[in-house]
C-alpha positions, -999 to 999 in steps of 0.1 A, spaced: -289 231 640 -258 237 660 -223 227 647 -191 226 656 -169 241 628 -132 252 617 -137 281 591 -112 305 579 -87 294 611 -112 296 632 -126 272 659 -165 283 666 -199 272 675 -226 275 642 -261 275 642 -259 267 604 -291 246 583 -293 210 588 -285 190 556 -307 179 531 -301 142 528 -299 142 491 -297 104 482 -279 96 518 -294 93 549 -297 119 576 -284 104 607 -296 128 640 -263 123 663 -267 111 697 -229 108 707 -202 119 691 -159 118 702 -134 142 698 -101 128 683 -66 138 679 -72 145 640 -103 170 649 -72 185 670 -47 188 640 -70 200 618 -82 226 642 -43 237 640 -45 233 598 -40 196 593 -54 184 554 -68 220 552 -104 212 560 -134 239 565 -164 231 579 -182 211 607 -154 187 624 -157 155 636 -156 117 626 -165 94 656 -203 89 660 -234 71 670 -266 80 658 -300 75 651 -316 77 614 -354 86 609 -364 47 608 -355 44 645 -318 25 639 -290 30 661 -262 30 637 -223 41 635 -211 48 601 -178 43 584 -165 79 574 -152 75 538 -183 80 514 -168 68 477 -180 77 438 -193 44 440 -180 39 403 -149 31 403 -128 -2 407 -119 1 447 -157 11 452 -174 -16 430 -153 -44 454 -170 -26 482 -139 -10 493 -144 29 492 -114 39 513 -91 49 487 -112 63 462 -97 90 446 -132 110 444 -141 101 480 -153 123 509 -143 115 539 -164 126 571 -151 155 587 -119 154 576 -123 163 533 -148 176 516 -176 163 544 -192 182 570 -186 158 604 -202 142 629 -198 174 665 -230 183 649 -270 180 657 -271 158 625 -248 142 594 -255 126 565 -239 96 553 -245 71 524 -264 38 535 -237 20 522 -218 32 546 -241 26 579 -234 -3 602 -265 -14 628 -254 -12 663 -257 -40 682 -279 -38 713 -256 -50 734 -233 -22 730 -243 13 751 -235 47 728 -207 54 753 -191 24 737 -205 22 703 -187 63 697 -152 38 699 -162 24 664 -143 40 643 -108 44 658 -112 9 672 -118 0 637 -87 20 628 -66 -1 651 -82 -32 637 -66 -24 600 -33 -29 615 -37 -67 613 -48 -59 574 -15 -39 569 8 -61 590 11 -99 592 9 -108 629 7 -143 648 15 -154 681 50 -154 672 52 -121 662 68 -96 688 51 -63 689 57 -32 701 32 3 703 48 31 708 20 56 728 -5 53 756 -31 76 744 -66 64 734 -54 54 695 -22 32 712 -41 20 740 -71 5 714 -40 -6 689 -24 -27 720 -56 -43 732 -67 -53 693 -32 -69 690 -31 -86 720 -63 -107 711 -44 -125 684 -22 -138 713 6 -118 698 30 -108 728 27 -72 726 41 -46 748 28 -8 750 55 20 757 41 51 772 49 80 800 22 79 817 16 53 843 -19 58 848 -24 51 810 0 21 811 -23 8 841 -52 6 817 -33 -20 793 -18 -36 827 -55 -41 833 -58 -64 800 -25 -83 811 -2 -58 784 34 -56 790 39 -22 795 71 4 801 81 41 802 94 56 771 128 66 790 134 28 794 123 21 757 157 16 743 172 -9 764 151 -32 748 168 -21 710 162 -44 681 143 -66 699 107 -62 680 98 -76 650 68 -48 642 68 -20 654 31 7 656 40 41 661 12 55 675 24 84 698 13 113 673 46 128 679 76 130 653 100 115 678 87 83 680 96 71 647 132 77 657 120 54 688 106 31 663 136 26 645 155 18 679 131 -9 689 132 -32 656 152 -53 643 167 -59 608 143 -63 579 111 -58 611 80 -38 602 72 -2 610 35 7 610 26 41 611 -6 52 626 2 92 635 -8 119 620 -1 152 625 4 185 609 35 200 597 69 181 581 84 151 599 124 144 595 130 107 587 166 91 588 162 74 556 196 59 558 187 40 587 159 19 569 177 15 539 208 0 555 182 -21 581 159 -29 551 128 -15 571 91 -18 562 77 9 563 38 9 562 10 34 566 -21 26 586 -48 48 581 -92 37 585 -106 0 592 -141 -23 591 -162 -12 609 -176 -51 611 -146 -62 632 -145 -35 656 -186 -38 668 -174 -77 674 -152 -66 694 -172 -40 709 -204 -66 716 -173 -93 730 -167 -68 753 -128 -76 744 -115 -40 747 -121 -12 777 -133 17 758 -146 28 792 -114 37 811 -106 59 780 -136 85 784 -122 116 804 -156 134 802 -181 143 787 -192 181 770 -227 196 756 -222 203 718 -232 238 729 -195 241 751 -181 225 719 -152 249 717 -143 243 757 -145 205 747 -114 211 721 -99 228 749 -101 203 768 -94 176 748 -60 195 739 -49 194 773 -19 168 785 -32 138 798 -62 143 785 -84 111 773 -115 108 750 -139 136 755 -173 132 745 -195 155 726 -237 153 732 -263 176 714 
């Protein structure tokens, strides 16, 4: 089969053998999305080798359309035997350690970790799965009602799907960008939105904060926007050391918390609600075969979700 793989700092197209299932199940990809992580790694992010790629939906050899949830745990230990395998400290994790992905002609994944896809959701938005799902784990990291005042900082795909999630708790939630045509897409789902140059005249004003702009600058930004004792969630991730003004979140007793994978339950009910656009986020869509133009692509600014079919 053809993959798309990172290998000794390189970015290449592999005809390598498809994988024996082993235990798991072999899942033949229909759809699979290039994210900003496949992007960092492809620059030396968590020092992964091998196929890239996290976001999918597929088909397994019984005929069901399923996503699947992308860390695979030792199945032994505490956090896995309460069915929560996302910080085991033997786990895989799909693409990104010890896992070959998903921008391949097949993957294998344990059962436990397969979801059904509903019917009423198309592949084109079923692929939104998992960073949907990632979005949804900010309301398990973060205590948020329809008091709470929220701010995202970044309008691409992952703050875009972090505003819309929050906003269906009837939170008032505003989405800082510098794009307009991105900020259009939360204006859409009747999100206050406004351009990062304007951020700070609203300083101190938030009481959590997502910093979701993948760039180190934002959690200065971030620090602007709360208030004393508010809550920073970090969802960026990016490769190489990031400067942080400690001082300020001592003296402002800041929360700091890290956001990282979500259920996949939550996000297909979304998904099946139709209660987020997934569809103004697709840019394009590539061949697995021009898998290498795809990352290309999906480097470039401005650029959205770009799809990946074998």
């Amino acid at each position: 089969m053809i993959a798309l793989r990172y290998e000794s700092q390189t970015l290449s197209l592999a005809d390598i053998a498809r994988p024996e299932a082993d235990g798991e199940v072999l899942v033949h990809v229909t759809l699979s999305g290039i994210c900003n992580t496949d992007l960092e790694i492809a620059r030396g992010y968590a020092g992964f080798e091998g196929t890239l790629g996290h976001e999918f939906v597929g088909m397994t050899e019984n005929g069901q359309r399923v996503v699947g949830e992308i860390n695979a745990g030792c199945g032994r230990c505490d956090l896995c035997r309460t069915g929560d395998s996302r910080h085991c400290p033997a786990r895989t994790v799909l693409g990104i350690v010890g896992r070959d992905g998903a921008h391949a002609e097949f993957l294998k994944l344990p059962l436990v970790n397969l979801l059904p896809v509903p019917d009423e959701i198309p592949d084109e938005h079923a692929v939104f799965t998992e960073p949907l799902a990632a979005a949804c784990e900010i309301l398990e990291r973060a205590s948020i009602d329809k008091e709470t005042k929220v701010v995202v900082i970044g309008d691409g795909k992952l703050g875009l799907l972090c505003a819309q999630v929050i906003a269906t708790t009837g939170a008032p939630v505003t989405l800082i960008g510098k794009h307009d045509d991105k900020l259009r897409i939360a204006e859409r789902r009747a999100i206050e939105t406004h351009l990062l140059d304007k951020a700070r005249q609203r300083a101190g004003e938030f009481d959590v904060v997502v910093e979701a702009s993948g760039s180190p600058s934002g959690f200065d930004v971030a620090l602007d926007l709360l208030h004393p004792r508010g809550v920073l969630v970090l969802k960026s991730t990016f490769h190489g050391a990031t400067e942080i003004n400690s001082a300020r979140i001592v003296v402002d007793e800041i929360s700091v918390v890290g956001s990282r994978c979500g259920r996949f339950a939550p996000a297909l009910d979304l998904l099946k609600g139709q209660k987020i656009d997934v569809e103004s986020l697709i840019s394009e869509e590539f061949k697995l075969a021009k898998g290498v133009r795809a990352m290309a692509r999906a480097a470039e600014p401005g650029t959205m979700k770009i799809l990946l079919r074998p």
